[in-house]
Backbone bond lengths (Angstrom), bond angles and torsions (degrees), N, CA, C in turn:
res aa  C-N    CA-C-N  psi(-1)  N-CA   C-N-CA  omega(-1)  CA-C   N-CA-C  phi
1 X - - - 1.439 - - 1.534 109.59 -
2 X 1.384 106.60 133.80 1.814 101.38 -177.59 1.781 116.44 -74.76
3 X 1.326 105.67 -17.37 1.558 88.79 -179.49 1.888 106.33 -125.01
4 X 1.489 105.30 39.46 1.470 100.51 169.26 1.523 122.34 -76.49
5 X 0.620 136.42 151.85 1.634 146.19 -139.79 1.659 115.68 -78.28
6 X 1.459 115.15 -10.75 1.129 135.65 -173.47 2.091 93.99 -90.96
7 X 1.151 88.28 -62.76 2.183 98.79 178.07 1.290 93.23 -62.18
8 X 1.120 145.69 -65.06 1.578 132.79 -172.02 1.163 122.82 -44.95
9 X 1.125 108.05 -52.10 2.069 115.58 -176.73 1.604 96.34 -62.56
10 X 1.407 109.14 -73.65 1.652 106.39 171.46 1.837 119.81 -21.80
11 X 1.024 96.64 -53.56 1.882 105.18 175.49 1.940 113.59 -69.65
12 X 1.063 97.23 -32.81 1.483 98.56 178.01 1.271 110.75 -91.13
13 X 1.128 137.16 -23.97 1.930 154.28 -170.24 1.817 87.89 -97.93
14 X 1.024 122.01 -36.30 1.671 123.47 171.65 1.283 92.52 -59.96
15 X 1.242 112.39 -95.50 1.725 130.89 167.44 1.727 115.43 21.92
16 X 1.231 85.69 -85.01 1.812 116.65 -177.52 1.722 89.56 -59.39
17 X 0.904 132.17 -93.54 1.725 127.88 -179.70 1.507 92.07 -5.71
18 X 1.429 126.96 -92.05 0.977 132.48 -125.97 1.732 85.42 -78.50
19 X 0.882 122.68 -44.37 1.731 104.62 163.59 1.220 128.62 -21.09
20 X 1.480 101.16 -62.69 1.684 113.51 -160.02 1.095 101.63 -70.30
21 X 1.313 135.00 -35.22 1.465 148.13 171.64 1.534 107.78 -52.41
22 X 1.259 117.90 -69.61 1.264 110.67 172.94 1.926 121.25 -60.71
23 X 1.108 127.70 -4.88 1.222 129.64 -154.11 2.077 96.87 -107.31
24 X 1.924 73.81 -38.16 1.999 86.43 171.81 1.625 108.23 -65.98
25 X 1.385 107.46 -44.17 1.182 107.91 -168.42 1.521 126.30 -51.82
26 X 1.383 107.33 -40.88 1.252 153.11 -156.65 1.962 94.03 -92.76
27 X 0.840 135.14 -53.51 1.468 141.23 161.74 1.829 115.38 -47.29
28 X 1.368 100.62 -58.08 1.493 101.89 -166.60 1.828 88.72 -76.49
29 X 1.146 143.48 -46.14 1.476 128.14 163.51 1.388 103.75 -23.34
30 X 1.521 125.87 -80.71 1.197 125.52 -145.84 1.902 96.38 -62.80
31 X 1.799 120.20 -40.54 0.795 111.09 -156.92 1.904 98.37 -68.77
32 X 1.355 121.82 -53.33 1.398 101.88 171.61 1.067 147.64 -45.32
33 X 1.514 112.16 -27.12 1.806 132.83 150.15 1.479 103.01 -46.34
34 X 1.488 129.26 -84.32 1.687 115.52 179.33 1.410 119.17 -40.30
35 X 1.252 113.45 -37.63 1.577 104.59 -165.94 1.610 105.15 -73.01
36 X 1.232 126.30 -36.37 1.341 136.85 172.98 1.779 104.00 -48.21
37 X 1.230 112.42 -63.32 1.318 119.99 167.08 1.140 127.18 -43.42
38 X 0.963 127.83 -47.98 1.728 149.96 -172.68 1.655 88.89 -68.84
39 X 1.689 122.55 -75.48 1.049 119.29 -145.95 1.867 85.95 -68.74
40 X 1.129 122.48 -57.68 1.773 107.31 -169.03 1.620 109.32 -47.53
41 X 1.572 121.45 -45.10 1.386 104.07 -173.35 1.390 127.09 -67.90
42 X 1.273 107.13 -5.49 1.916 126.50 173.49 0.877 104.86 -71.02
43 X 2.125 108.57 -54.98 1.793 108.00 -161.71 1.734 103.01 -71.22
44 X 1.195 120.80 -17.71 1.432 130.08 -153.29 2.055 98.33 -94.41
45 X 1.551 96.28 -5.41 2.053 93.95 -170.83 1.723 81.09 -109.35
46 X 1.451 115.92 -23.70 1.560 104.57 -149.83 1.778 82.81 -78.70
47 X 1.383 134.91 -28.34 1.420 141.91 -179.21 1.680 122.44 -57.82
48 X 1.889 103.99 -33.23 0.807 129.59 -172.32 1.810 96.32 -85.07
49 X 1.307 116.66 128.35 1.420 113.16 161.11 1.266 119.30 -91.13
50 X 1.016 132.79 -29.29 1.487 133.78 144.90 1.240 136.77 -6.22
51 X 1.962 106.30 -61.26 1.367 117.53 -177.66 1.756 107.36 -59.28
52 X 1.160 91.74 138.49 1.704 106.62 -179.98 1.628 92.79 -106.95
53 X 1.143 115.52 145.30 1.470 133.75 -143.75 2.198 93.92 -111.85
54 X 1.820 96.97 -42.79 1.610 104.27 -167.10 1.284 75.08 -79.99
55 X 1.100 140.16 83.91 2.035 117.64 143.37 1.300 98.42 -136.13
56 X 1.855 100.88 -141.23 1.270 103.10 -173.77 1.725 102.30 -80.68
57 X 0.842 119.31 -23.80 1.499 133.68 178.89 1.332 122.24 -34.88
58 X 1.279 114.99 -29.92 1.594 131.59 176.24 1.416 95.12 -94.52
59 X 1.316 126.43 -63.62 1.749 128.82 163.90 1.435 90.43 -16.37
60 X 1.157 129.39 -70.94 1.578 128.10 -142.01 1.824 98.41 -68.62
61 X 1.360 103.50 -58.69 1.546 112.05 171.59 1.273 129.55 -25.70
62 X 1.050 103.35 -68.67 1.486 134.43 167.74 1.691 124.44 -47.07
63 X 1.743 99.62 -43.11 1.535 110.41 153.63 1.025 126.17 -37.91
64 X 1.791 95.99 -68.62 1.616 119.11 -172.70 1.654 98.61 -50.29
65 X 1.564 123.95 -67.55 0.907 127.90 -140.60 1.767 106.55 -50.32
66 X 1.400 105.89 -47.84 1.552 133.21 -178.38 1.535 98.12 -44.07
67 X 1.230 115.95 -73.55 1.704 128.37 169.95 1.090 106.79 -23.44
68 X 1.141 133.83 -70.12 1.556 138.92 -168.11 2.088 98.21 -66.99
69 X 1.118 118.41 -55.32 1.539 122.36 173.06 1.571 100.47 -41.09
70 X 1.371 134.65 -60.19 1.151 153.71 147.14 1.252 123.56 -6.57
71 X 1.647 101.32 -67.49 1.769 100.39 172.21 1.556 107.17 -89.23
72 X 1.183 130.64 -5.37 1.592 125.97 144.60 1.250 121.78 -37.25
73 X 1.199 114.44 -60.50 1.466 137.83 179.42 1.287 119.81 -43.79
74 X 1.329 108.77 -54.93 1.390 133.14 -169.18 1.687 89.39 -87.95
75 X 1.464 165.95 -38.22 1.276 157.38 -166.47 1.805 88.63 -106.53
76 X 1.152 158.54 29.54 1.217 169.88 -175.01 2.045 102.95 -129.33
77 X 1.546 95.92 -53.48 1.847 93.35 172.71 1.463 106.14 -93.14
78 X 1.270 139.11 -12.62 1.572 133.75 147.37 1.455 114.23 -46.22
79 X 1.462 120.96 -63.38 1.006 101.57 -157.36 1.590 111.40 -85.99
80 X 1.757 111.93 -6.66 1.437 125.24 -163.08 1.986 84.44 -80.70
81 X 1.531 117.71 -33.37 1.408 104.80 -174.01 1.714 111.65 -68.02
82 X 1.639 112.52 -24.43 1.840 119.12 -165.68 2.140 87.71 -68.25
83 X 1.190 105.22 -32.14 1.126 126.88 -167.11 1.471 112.08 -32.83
84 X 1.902 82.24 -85.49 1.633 108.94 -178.70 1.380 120.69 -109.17
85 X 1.229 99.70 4.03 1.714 121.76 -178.30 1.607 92.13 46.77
86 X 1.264 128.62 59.21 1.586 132.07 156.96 1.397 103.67 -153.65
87 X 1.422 112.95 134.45 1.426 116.54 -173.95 1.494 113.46 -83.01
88 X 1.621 126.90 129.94 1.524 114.58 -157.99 1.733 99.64 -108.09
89 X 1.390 89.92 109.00 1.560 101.08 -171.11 1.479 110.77 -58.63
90 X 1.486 127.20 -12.55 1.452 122.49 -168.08 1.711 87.88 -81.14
91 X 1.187 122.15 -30.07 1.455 114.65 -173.88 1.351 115.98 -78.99
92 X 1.307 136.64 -15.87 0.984 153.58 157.75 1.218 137.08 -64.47
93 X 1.039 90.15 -30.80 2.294 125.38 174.27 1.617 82.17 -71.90
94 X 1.148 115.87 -75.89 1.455 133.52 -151.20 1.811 114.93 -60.55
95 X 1.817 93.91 -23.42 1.669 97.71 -178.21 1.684 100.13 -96.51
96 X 1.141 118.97 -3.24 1.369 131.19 -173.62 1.586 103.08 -82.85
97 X 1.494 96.30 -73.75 1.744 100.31 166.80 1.694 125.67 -27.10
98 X 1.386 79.72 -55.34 1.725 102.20 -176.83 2.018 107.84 -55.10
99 X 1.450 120.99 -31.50 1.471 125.85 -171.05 1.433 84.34 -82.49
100 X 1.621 124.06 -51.15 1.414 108.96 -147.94 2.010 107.41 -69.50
101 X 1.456 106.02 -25.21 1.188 111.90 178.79 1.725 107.05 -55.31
102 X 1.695 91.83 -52.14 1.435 83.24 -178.70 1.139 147.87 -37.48
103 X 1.561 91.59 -54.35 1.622 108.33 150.87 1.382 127.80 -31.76
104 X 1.420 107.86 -65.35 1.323 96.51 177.75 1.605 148.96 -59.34
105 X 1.656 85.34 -36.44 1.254 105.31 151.35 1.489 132.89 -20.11
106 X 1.688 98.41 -68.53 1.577 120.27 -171.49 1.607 109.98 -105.72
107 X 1.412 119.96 36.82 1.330 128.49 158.17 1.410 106.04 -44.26
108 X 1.087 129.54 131.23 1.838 141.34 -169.60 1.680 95.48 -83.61
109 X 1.303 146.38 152.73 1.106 154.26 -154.11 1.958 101.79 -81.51
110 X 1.265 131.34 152.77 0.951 117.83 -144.80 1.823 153.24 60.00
111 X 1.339 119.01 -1.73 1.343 130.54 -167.85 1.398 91.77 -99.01
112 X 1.420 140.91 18.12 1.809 128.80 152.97 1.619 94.48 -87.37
113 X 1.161 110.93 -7.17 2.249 102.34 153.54 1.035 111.73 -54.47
114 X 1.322 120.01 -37.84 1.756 128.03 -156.49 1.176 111.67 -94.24
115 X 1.098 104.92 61.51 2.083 98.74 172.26 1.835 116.28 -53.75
116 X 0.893 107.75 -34.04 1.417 110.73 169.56 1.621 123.44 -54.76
117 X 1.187 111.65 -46.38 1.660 134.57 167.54 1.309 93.83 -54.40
118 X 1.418 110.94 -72.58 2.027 123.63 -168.11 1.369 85.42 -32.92
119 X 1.083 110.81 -94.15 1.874 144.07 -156.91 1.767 82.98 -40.14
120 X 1.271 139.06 -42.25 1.515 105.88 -153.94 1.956 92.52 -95.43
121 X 1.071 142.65 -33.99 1.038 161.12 162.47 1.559 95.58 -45.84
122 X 1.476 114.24 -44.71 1.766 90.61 169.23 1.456 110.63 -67.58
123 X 1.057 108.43 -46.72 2.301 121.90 -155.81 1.596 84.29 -44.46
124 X 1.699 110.52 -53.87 1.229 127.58 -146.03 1.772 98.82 -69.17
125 X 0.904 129.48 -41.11 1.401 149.23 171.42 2.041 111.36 -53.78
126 X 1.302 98.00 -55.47 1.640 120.94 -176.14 1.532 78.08 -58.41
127 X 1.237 138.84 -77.56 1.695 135.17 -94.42 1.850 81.52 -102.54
128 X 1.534 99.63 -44.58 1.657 103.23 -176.94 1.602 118.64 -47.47
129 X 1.226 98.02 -57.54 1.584 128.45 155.42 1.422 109.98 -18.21
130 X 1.612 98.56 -80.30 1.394 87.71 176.04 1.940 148.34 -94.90
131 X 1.718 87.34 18.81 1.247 98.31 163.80 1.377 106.31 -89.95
132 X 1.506 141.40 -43.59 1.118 139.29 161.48 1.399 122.60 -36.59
133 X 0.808 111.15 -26.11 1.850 129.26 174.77 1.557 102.21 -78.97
134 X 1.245 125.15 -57.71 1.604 130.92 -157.32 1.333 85.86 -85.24
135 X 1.263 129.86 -64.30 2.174 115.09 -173.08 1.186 107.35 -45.24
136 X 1.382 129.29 -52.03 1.203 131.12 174.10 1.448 135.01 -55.15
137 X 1.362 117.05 -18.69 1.344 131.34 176.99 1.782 110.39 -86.77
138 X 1.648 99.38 -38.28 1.232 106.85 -170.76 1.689 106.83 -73.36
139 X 1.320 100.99 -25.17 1.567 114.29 -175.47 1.304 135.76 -64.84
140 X 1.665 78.07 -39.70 1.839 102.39 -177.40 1.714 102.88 -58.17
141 X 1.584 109.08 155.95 1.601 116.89 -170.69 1.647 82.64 -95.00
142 X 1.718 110.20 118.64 1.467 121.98 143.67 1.530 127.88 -16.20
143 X 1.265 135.66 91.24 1.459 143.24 -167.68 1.437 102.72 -77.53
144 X 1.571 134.91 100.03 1.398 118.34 172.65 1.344 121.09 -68.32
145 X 1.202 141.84 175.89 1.398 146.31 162.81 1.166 111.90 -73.23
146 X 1.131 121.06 129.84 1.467 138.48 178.96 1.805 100.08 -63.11
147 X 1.079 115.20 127.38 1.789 111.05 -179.79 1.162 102.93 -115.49
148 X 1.808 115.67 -40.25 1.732 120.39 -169.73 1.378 104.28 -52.33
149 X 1.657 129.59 -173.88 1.517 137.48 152.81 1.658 87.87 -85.35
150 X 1.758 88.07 156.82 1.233 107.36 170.83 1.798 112.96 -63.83
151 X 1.328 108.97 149.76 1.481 104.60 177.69 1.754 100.24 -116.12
152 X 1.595 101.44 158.22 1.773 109.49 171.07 1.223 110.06 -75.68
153 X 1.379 114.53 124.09 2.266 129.29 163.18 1.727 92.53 -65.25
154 X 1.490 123.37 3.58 1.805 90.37 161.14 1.452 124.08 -57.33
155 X 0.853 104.77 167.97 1.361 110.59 175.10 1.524 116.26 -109.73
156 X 1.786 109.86 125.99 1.512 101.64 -178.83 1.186 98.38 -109.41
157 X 1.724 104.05 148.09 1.011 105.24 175.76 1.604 111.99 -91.40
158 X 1.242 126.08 -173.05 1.585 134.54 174.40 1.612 105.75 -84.50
């Protein structure tokens, strides 16, 4: 039968593969396109004596740089899903964190007006935080207490 439940999942579990593949593919392009960019518009300010380094100019750097860390992140749980075909939420916690920093980071001059922005960029910060904390706790392998005596790593021979 063409759509019994065994051929379907297979076609849709095909499906999704061949997505992520193309979606990776399609990511690390764009990401080698920015990085190309990034690194010439650096080498091209560091040439310039002009460029002042304390402005927004480092803001901008620093953006970029995050972005690219960012789409790491995001082609890191692509290829970790072709992997184990399960999406690993601690990496996800962690690329999440990683945007909201960004943000903060590159707040545009004036936004300590915005207590609302501040305040939600904190919650948003706290809450990530501490789901990254709780998957991770729940995750970790249970350490029993050692009860035996310690034994000697000599080595006996026969």
């Amino acid at each position: 039968m063409l759509f019994d439940d065994k051929r379907y999942l297979g076609l849709i579990d095909g499906s999704e593969r061949l997505l992520a593949k193309v979606l990776g593919g399609v990511l690390l392009v764009v990401m080698v396109v920015a990085t190309v960019q990034l690194v010439s518009q650096v080498f091209w300010a560091l040439l310039n004596p002009q460029t002042t380094w304390i402005s927004d100019k480092l803001i901008k750097v620093l953006g970029d740089l995050l972005n690219l860390l960012i789409a790491l992140e995001v082609l890191q749980n692509i290829t970790s899903y072709l992997r184990r075909h399960v999406v690993q939420i601690e990496l996800v916690l962690i690329t999440a964190m990683t945007a909201v920093a960004r943000k903060v980071i590159v707040l545009p001059p004036g936004s300590e007006n915005k207590p609302q922005l501040l305040a939600g960029l904190g919650v948003a910060v706290l809450a990530l935080a501490a789901a990254y904390w709780l998957v991770r706790n729940v995750n970790r392998p249970r350490l029993r207490p050692r009860t035996e005596r310690a034994r000697s790593f000599q080595d006996q021979d026969p």
